[in-house]
Structures are given as C-alpha cells and as structure tokens.
N, C-alpha and C positions, 0 to 999 in steps of 0.2 A: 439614125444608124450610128453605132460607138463609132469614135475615133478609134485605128488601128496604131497599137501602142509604138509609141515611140520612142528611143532610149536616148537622152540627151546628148547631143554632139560634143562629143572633148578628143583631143588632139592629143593620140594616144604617145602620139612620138615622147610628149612633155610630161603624161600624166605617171606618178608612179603608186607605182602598183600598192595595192588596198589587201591588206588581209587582216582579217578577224579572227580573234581567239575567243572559244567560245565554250562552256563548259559547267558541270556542276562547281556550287560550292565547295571550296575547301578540295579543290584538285588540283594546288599550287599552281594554277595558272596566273594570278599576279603576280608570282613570283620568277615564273616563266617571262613573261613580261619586261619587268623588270630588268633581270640577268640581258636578254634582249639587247633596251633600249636605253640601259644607262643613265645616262646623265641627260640622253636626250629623245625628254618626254614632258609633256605638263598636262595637268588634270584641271578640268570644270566642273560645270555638269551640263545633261544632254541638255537641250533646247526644251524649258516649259518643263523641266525636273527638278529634282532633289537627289536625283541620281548620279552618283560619277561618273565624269567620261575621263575616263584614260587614253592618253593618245601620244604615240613614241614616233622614233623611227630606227633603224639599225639600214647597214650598208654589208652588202655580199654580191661578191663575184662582180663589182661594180654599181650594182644597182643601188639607190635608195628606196628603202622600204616602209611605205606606213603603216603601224601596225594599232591597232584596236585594240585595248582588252574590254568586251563587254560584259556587263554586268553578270556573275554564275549566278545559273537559275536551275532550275530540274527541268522543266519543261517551256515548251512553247505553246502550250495547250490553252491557258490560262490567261490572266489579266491583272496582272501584278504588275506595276510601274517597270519592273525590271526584267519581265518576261515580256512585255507589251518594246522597250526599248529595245531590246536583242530581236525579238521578230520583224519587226520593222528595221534593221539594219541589215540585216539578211535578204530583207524582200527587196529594199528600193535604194539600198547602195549597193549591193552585188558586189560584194569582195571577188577580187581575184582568187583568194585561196581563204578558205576556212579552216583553222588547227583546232579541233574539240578534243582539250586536253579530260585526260580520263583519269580516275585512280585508280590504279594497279592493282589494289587489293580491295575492289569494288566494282569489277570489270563489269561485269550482269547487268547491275542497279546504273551505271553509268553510259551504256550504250544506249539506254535508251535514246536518250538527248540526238546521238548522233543518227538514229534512225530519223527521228523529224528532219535535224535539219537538212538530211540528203533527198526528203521532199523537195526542198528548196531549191539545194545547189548541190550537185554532184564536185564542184571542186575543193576536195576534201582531205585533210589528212589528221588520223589519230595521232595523238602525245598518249601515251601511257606513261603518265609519271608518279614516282614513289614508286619504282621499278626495284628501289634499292629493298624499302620497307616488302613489298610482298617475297620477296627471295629471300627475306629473313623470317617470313611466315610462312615459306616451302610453298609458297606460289611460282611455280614456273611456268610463262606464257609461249606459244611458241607464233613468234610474232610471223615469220613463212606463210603459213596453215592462216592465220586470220586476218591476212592479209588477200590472201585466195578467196577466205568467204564473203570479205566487207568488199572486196573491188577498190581499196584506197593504201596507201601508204599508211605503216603503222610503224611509231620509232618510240624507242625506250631511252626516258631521259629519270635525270635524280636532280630536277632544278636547283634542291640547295646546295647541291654539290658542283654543281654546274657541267652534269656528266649527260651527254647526248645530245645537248643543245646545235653545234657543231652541226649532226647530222638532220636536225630537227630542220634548220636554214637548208639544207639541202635538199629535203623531200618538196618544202616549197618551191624552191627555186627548181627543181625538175619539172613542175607542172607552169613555175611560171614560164619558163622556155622551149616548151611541149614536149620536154624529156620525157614526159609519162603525162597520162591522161585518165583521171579516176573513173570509174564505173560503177559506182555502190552498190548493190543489190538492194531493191527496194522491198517492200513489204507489198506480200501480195496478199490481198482480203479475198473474201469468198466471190465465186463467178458473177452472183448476182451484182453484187455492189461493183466489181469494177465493170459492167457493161453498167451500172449506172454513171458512175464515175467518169468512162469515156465519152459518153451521151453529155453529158452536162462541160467536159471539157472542149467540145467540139463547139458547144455554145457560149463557151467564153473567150473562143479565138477570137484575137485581135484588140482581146479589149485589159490583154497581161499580156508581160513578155513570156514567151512558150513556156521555158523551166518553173514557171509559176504557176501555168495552170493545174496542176493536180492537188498542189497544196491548198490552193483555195476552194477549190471541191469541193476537200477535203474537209475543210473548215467549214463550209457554205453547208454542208451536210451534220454536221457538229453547232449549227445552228449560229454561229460566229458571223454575224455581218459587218463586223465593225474594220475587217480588214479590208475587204472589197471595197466597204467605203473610202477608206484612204486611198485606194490605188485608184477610185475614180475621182478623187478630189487631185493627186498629183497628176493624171491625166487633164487633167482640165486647165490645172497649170501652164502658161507661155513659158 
C-alpha cells in the first residue's frame, strides 16, 4: 500500500515565505527580479545543472521575502533542463505565491504558461509587464474584466522604469496574509476525459499532495512518467 503523502515539517513561525517568478522568455522578469531584490541576491546553478539559479530576497510590510527567478520557458509540457527545473519547483517546493510575468503585447501566446501552471498551484498572480510598450501599440488591457475571467490578481508594471512594482509586492502580500485568495479558472476538456481524469485522480490519492493530483493525470495521460517517478523517489525519502 503507497505511503500517504507527507509534507515535510517546518516551523512556519521561522520559515519565510517562498515565491517564484515564472514566465516566458524575454518578459522582463529578470529584470523584475532584479529591481526586487537589489543588492540582495546571488546566483548558482540548480543542483546537477548548467542552469542558473537566481535567488534574492526583498522586505514588505515587515516580512522577509525569498524570491526565485526560474529559468523563462514557454512551457511545462516538455523536457528541456530548464522546463524540467521550473516544473519540479513548482511541484515539490510549493511556493507560497507564483508571479507569471506576462508580455503585455503578447498576452494570447503568453497565458498559456499560466494556464498549466494553475494545474499546479492556484496561488497565483499575473505581471503584465511592458504595459508601457503595448499602450504605445494602442493595446489597452482592461485589467478589472480579466481579472474576473482568470480568478487571480493581475497588475501592470513597466519594470525598467520601475512603474507598478509597488503594487506588484502588494498583490502578493494579500494572498500571503489571506487578504485575497486566488481561484483560477481551469481548463475544462471534454466530459469524457474529465470522468477519466477523476477516476484516475481518485487512484492517486494519498500518494501526491491533493493540488497535484490533476496535473499528474494530466501528464500520466500525455504519457510523461518521469514526474510520477520523482514524487515517488522523494516520497521514499526520510
């Protein structure tokens, strides 16, 4: 019989708060980043990479804050060192809050991303940034309206100018003190497949933490076993 998953014990009073920035190439999210975390941040790479690990911190409203920039990928579908790192930080360090910064005058081709990762984790907020660039390309967003449709906070920043950043700290910190609580609207497939889908996630209770199970389905259904395998190798883990 699986082991019923367990989430390792840490001592929430000490531990501070984990969020990831996550997002296509070339969506100034490093630069988001950056503006962020200042002077204080230092870069590696991941563990058994070639990959950079960016990793900062900034301070609001009291707290200190770790922040992440993960590697920009297009997707998590795939098996790229740098789509494979961002998936697996998503799945088995569980950020308190995820920012998938988006470009402004690419909004279509760049939601995507954030539809997977609300597979994941519903704790979620849009960056719409180069807000500045699409309002000079007569793109105007009505952030209201698409904030109703996605169930998440969505904030307009122009990172090199360092305009919106301000409230950007703030949508997280609402969710980090359950001022607001996301809801994403997921993607719904055809009847068949999700009576497939809940059949096979009922059979993988206990053996993921719950908000996992659909994404792995998901994947398990997309022929992808290589995730499952890890979440049974870090279950197996003392």
């Amino acid at each position: 019989m699986p082991r019923p998953w367990r989430k390792q014990n840490t001592n929430q009073s000490l531990k501070r708060p984990l969020i990831a920035l996550a997002g296509n190439p070339n969506t100034g999210k490093s630069t988001i980043f950056n503006s962020l975390t200042g002077l204080r941040q230092h870069t590696g790479n991941w563990t058994g990479k070639t990959v950079v690990l960016a990793k900062g911190e900034y301070r609001y409203r009291g707290k200190t804050i770790t922040l992440i920039d993960l590697p920009g990928i297009y997707s998590l579908l795939t098996s790229s060192p740098e789509e494979e790192i961002a998936r697996d930080f998503l799945c088995f360090q569980q950020p308190e809050v995820t920012v998938v910064v988006v470009d402004s005058t690419c909004l279509e081709r760049n939601l995507a991303l954030f539809f997977q990762i609300s597979e994941i984790t519903p704790s979620l907020v849009i960056c719409l940034n180069f807000i500045d660039e699409a309002r000079r390309k007569g793109i105007m967003i009505n952030t209201s309206k698409l904030e109703q449709e996605l169930g998440v906070r969505v904030v307009t920043t122009a990172a090199r100018q360092g305009i919106g950043l301000q409230e950007l700290k703030e949508a997280v910190d609402e969710i980090l003190r359950g001022a607001f609580t996301p809801k994403p609207k997921k993607v719904n497939y055809s009847p068949e497949l999700e009576i497939t889908i809940r059949r096979l996630e009922a059979e993988l209770k206990n053996q993921a933490p719950p908000n996992l199970n659909r994404w792995l389905v998901l994947r398990l259904l997309d022929g992808d076993r290589k995730l499952f395998e890890k979440l049974k190798m870090k279950e197996r883990r003392p």
